[in-house]
C-alpha positions in Angstrom: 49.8 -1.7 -16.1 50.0 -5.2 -15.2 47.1 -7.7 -15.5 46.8 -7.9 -11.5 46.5 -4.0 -11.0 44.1 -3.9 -14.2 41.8 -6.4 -12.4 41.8 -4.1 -9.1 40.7 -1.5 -11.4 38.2 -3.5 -13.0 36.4 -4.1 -9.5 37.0 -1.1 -8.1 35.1 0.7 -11.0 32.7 -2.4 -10.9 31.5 -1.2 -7.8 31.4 2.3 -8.2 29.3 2.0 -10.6 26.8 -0.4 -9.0 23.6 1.7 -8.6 22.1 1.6 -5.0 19.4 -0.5 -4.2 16.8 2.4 -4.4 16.5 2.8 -7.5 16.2 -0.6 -8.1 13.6 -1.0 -6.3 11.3 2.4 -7.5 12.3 0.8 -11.1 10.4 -2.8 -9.8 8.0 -0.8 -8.0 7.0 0.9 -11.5 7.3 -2.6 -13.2 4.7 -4.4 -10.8 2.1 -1.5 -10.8 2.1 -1.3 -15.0 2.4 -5.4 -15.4 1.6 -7.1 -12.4 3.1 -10.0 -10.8 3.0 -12.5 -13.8 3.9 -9.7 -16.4 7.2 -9.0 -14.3 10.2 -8.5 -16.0 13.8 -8.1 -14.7 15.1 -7.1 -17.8 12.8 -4.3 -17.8 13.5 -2.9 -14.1 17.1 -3.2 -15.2 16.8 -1.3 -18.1 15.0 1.5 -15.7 17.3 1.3 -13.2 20.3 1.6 -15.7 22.3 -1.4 -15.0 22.4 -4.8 -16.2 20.9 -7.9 -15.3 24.0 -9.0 -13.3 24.0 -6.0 -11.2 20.4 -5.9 -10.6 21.4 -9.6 -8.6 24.4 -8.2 -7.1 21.7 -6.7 -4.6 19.0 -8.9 -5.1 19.2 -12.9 -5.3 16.7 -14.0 -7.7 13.3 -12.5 -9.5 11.4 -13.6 -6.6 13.1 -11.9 -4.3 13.1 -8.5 -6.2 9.3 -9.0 -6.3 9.3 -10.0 -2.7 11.3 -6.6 -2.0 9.1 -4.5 -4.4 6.0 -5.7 -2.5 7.6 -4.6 1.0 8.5 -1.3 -0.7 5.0 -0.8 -1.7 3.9 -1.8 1.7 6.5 0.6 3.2 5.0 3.7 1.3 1.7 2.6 2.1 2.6 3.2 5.6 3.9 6.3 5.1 0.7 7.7 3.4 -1.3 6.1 6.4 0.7 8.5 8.4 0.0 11.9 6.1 -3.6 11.2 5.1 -4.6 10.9 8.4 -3.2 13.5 9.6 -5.3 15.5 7.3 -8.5 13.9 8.3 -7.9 14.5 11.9 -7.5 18.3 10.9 -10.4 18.2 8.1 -12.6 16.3 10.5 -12.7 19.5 12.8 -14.9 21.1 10.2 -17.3 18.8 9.4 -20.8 18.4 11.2 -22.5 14.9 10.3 -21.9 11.8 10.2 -22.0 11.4 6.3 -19.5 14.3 5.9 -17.1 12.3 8.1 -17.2 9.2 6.2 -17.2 11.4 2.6 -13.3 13.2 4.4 -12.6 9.2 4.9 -13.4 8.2 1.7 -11.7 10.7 -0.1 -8.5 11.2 1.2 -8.3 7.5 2.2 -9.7 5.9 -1.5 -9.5 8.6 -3.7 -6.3 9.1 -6.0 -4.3 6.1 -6.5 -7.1 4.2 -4.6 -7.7 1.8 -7.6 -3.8 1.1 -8.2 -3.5 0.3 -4.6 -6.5 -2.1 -4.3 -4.9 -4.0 -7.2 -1.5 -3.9 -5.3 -2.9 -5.0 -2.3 -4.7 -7.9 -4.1 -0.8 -9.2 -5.2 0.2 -8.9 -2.1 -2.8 -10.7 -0.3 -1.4 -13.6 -3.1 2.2 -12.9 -1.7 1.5 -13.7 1.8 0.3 -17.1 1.9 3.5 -18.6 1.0 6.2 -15.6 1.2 7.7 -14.8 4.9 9.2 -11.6 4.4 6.2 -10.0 2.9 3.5 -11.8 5.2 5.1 -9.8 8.2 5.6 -6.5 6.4 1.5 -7.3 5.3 1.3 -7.6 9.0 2.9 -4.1 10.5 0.7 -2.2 7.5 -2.4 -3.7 8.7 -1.5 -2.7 12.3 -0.8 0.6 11.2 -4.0 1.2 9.2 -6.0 -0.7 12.0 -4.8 1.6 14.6 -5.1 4.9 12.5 -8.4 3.8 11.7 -9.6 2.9 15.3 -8.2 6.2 16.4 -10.5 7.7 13.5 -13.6 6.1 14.6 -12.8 7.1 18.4 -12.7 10.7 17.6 -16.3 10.2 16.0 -17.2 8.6 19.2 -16.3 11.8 21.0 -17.6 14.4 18.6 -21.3 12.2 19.1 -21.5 11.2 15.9 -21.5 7.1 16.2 -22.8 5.1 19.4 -20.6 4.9 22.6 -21.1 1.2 22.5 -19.9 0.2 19.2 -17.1 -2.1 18.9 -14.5 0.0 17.5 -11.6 -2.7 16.8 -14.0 -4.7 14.9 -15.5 -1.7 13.0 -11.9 -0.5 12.4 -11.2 -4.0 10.7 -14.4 -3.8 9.1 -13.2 -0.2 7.2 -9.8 -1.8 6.2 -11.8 -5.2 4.8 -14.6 -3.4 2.7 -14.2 -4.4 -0.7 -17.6 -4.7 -1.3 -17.9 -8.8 -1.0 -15.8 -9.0 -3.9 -13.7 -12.1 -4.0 -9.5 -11.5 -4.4 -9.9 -13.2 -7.8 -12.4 -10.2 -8.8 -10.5 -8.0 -6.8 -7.6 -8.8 -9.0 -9.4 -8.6 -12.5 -11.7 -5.5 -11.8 -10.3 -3.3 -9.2 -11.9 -0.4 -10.3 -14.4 1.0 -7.5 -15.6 4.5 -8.4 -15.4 7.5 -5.8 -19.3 8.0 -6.0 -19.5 3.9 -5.3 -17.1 5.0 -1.9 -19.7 7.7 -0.7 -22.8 6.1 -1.1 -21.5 2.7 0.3 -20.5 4.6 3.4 -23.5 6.6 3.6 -25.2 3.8 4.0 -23.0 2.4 6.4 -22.8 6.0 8.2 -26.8 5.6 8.5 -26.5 2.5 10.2 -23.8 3.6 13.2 -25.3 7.1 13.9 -25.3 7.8 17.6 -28.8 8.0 18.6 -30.0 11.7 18.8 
């Protein structure tokens, strides 16, 4: 075999064995949920992806912009959970009868396993936006998406009696998203941690203070 037709079949079996982008990115995914942001490292996600560094940039430019693309990949899933958990809370919320056991479907299915992962993810990304395009727009259609699911939440308490008529429900919706207890994103980022007992009795309290007036 000549040296022209055993550089063909060098690239040729180059690129057959470059892995997709997928698992590239679940492999950076993994690597920014265990080390964060500043622990990040390539070598690593290559290694879990099964390629080499070299390959890893034949589909992504540079470190920042696998971490960018994690981040959006994150946000993408996100969005996809928005879509299943309500779901269930629209069906769930059919057999509840107060106020408080509304708020306790909420809090569960929407903060309950994985809940302190993703508040630590979403602290990264809140860090990611300021300066990074790409991710400050897909930050932009998961908000939308969790604004609206939660709007559309509230608005079926409104018709089941169980919070005023004349509540602001966009603003309320954006207040449910926002709740992180005053914490700043520093403290968000160094203590995520907010227990499920914390969830209920914080919206209890806010529960008792929206109740439709019997």
């Amino acid at each position: 075999m000549d040296a022209h037709l055993r550089g063909v079949r060098h690239i040729l079996t180059s690129v057959i064995n470059v892995p997709l982008r997928q698992p590239i990115l679940d492999a950076a995914v993994k690597e920014l949920q265990e080390f964060s942001e500043a622990g990040f490292r390539v070598t690593r996600v290559a290694e879990e992806a099964g390629c080499v560094v070299s390959v890893l940039y034949h589909h992504f430019e540079n470190r920042e912009g696998l971490i960018d693309a994690a981040l959006i990949e994150i946000m993408r899933r996100e969005a996809e959970e928005v879509e299943t958990i309500y779901r269930e809370i629209d069906t769930m919320l059919s057999g509840v009868t107060t106020i408080e056991q509304a708020f306790e479907t909420y809090v569960r299915l929407a903060h309950g396993s994985g809940g302190t992962v993703r508040r630590a993810l979403d602290a990264q990304i809140l860090t990611a936006v300021q300066t990074r395009t790409s991710v400050r727009r897909a930050w932009g259609e998961l908000s939308a998406k969790v604004q609206a699911a939660n709007e559309h939440l509230l608005t079926v308490l409104v018709q089941r009696g169980f919070i005023d008529t004349t509540l602001d429900i966009p603003a309320l919706a954006l207040l449910m998203r926002g709740l992180d207890f005053s914490r700043t994103l520093e403290e968000s980022v160094e203590q995520p941690t907010i227990a499920f007992e914390q969830w209920v009795a914080v919206m209890r309290l806010f529960a008792s203070r929206v109740m439709a007036p019997r």
